[in-house]
N, C-alpha and C positions, 0 to 999 in steps of 0.2 A: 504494500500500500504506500504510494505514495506520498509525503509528508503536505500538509496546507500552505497553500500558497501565500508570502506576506502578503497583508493586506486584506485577504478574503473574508477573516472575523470581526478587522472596521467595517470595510463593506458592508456584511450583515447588519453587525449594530448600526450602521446609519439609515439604511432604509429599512429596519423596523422600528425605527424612531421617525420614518418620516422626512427624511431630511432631504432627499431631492425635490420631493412635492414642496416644504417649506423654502426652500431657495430659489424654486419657479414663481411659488407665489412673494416671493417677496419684491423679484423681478418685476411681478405685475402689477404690486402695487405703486412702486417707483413709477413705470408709464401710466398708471392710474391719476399718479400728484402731479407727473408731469404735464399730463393733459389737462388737470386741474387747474392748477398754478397758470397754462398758458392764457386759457379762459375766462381764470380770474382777473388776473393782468397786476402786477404790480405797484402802478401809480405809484402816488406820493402820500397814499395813505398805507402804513400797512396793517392796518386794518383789515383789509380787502382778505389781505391772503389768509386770514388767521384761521378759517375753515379748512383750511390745507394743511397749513401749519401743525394746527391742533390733532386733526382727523389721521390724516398719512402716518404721523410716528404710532399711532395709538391703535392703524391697522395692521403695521410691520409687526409690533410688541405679541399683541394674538395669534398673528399668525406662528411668528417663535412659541407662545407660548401653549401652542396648539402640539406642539412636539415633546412637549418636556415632561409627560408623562410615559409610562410603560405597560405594556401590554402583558408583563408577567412578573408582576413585582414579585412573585417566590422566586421564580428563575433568579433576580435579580440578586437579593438576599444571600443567594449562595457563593456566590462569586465570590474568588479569593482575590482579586486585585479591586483595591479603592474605589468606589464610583464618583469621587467628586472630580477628578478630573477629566471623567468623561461628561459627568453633567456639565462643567463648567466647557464647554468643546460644544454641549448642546446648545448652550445659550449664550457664549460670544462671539463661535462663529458667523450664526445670522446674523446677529447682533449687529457684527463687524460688516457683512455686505449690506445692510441697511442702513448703516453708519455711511458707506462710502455711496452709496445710491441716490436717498432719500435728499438730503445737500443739494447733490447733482441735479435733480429734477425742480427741485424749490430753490431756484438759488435767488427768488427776492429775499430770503429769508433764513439762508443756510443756514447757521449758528440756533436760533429757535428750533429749528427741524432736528439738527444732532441731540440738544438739550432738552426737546420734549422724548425723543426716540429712547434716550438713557431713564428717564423719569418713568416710562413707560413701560418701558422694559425690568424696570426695579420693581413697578406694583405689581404688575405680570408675575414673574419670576416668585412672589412675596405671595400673592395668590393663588400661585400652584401647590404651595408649600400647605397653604392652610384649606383650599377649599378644591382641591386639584387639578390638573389643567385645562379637563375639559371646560371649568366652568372662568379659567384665569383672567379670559378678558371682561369679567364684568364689573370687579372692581374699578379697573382702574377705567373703562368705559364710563362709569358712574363719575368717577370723582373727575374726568377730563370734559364730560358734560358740563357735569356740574356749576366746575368753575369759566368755562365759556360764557355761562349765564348770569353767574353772579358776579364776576369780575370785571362784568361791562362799565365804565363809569367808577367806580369806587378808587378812592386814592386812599395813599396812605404808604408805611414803611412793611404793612405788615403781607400786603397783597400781592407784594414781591415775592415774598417767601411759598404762601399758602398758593396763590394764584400762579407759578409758575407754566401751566401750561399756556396761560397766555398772555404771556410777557413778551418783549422784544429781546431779540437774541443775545444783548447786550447788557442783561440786567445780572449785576453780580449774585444778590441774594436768590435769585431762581436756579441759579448754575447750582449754588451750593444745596439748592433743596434736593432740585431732582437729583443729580451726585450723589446725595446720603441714600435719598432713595435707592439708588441703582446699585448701590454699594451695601445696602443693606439685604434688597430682593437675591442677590447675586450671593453674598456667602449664604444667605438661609437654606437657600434651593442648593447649591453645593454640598452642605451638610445633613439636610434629613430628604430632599430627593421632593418629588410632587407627592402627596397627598393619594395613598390609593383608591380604587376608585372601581364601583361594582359592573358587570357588564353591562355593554349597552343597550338598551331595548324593553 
């Protein structure tokens, strides 16, 4: 018998996680913002874009976080080598083409788009952990509504922080939110994995 060929048991592990479909669709959502964004049009308000802005990182986030569950957490369990360094492979590889894509398609607004994409990917990540992946994007779908709606008009030092997703790409105190965010979503989901989760149907 011949011995397995490198390579053949990532293989496996990545497309039963999903991971081609999740890098197609991530693809799609990039021409999605880009078609978006052109439609929009940038002006001189950027305002305009904030539907893009907001919407695009917070559709990449789900679709990542549409993979970050497993289809046999006993299988999983067994395993003699680590799984946080394959989780964290789960979730900064998209991560990272979404990072380089999402920019590129929005670029009234690049800097917002990276910064909501990380925020996003932290709730995501933080939601698979507690409620599991199938259901991850609805937190942070919630709180990226949310504050769309409420953050219209309101000033203050504080709406930087809390209101991050829709800030201008330039605002110090949003960087540092979503950052802890994405920094917090990211070791959680590394160390206890998504949330198991009964069949479907």
């Amino acid at each position: 018998m011949s011995a397995p060929r490198p390579g053949v048991g990532l293989l496996l592990y990545a497309r039963s996680r999903a991971v081609p479909g999740t890098l197609g669709a991530l693809a799609g959502t990039a021409v999605l913002a880009l078609g978006a964004a052109a439609r929009t049009g940038s002006g001189a308000d950027p305002g305009r874009l904030l539907p893009v802005v907001a919407l695009a990182p917070l559709l990449a986030a789900a679709v990542t976080g549409a993979g970050l569950g497993s289809a046999a957490e006993e299988l999983d369990r067994t395993a003699v080598r680590p799984w946080w360094p394959r989780r964290l492979g789960l979730l900064l590889g998209p991560t990272a083409l979404a990072a380089v894509l999402l920019p590129l398609a929005v670029a009234g607004d690049g800097p917002a788009v990276l910064r909501n994409l990380l925020g996003c990917t932290g709730l995501v990540a933080a939601s698979a952990v507690l409620v599991g992946a199938r259901l991850s994007w609805l937190p942070a779908a919630s709180w990226v509504g949310a504050v769309c709606l409420a953050a219209d008009g309101v000033r203050g030092r504080a709406v930087t922080g809390w209101g991050w997703p829709a800030q201008p790409g330039g605002v110090p105190a949003s960087w540092a939110v979503a950052g802890g965010v994405f920094a917090l979503g990211t070791v959680l989901y590394a160390v206890r994995g998504a949330r198991p989760e009964g069949p479907r149907g």
